[in-house]
C-alpha positions, 0 to 999 in steps of 0.5 A: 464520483469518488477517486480510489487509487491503488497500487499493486492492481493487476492481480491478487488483492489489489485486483479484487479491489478494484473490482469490488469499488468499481462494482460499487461507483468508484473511479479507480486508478490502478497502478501496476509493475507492466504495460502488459499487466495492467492491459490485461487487467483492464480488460479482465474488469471491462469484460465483466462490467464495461461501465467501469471507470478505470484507468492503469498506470505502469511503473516500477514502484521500487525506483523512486524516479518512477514512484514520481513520474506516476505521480505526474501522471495521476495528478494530471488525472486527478486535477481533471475532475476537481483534484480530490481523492478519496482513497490512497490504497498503498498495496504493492509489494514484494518478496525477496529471497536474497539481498537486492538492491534499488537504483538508490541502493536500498533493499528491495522490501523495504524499498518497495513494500515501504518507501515507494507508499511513503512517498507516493502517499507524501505526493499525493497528500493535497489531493487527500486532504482535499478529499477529505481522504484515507490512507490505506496500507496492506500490512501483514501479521508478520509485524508482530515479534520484530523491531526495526533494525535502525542502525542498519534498517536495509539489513545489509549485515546478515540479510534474511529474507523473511527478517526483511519481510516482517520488517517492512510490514511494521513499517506500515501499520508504523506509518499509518501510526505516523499520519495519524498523529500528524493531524492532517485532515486525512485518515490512513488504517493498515489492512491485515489480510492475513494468509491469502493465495496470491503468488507475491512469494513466487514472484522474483523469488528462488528456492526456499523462500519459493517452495515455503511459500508454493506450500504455505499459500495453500491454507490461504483465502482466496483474494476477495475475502481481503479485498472487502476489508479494503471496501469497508474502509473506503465506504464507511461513513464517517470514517472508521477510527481504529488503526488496524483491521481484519476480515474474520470469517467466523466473526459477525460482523467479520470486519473489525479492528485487532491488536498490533505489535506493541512496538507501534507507538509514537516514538517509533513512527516519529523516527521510521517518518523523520528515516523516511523522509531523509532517504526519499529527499523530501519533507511532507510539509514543504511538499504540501505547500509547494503542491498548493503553491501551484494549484 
């Protein structure tokens, strides 16, 4: 049976997700920002089909110390049936409407839609690369029309909520760009899901950032319409070779690669990786060999 962890879990998506890969065999271990979210998660997915096999975890995924603590946790799940996994599916995100901080002092967005995928994934690369695995990121279109803004990438002069946005979605497809030419045995692809009803501009949010959003979402598709973007890139056999997907309904078939901001390249996704790992304090390669140091 093959393991798919995702973030971002218990509701929207990252909810249909799981509900689309274990319908189809797969073992998920879901992680989720509450006790009580993944409790009631959980038992929505039993109620429906009781053969499930699921397991959640609760962290909040923005405060790197807990990005580690759930690592240990999915470790020990993980080397319990033979430490490989399948799929990493880096969904968690956010919405800010004002400039937030984390316990390191980073901002919010691009703290958690970002870092916390950058380093969990960095943690769990042995179990990857043992899977033979793929690395997926929930991006965004948003990515288009914007640059990182490297000499003040928590954009702590002048914050603009939506700027933060747009920005960690770049971060994303520029990180799977990064793992990519890396050549680690793994695949990694960013998912667009385009305009979804979720509430993740409702969360933590205030005022216009909540009413835009409140109004905008109306247009969306509803959950599951992404969610098989995510089980098309987990199912396929040999795995797919583009970078970049999207579910079009008016499409045959729907699922298919399309254009990214021209601002992906290789240059960038080298400089976003080498910023990444100064502020999670670490390094992918010395993390893989202490990982197979002690397995």
């Amino acid at each position: 049976m093959k393991t798919v962890i995702i973030t971002g879990a218990t509701s929207g998506i990252g909810l249909e997700t799981v509900r689309l890969l274990t319908n189809r065999g797969y073992r998920v271990l879901g992680v989720g920002h509450s006790g009580k979210n993944c409790f009631r998660a959980e038992q929505e997915l039993l109620t429906v089909n009781p053969n499930a096999q699921i397991a959640f975890y609760s962290a909040d995924l923005m405060q790197q110390r807990q990005v580690l603590r759930v690592v240990e946790e999915l470790s020990v799940e993980l080397d319990k049936t033979g430490g490989e996994l399948h799929a990493l599916i880096n969904n968690a995100g956010a919405v800010r409407s004002w400039y937030t901080t984390t316990e390191e002092g980073y901002e919010q967005q691009f703290a958690l839609n970002h870092l916390a995928g950058f380093l969990l994934t960095a943690k769990l690369l042995p179990y990857l690369q043992k899977g033979k695995g793929r690395v997926i990121m929930t991006g965004s279109g948003s990515h288009k029309g914007i640059k990182i803004h490297w000499d003040d990438v928590m954009l702590r002069r002048g914050y603009n909520p939506l700027t933060a946005y747009k920005q960690s979605k770049l971060c994303n497809i520029l990180f799977a760009k990064g793992l990519s030419d890396r050549n680690l045995g793994i695949h990694s692809y960013t998912v667009d899901p385009g305009l979804v009803k979720t509430d993740i501009g409702n969360k933590q949010t205030g005022g216009f950032v909540n009413l835009i959003w409140s109004m905008r979402k109306r247009s969306g598709v509803t959950p599951e319409i992404p969610a098989k973007t995510y089980l098309y890139l987990c199912e396929q056999d040999p795995a797919p070779t583009g970078l970049y997907y999207h579910y079009k309904l008016s499409r045959r078939p729907p699922i298919c690669e399309i254009p990214y901001s021209k601002q992906v390249t290789s240059e960038n996704a080298t400089r976003l990786f080498t910023l990444s790992e100064k502020l999670c304090g670490i390094e992918f390669e010395t993390t893989l060999s202490e990982r197979k140091a002690v397995s």
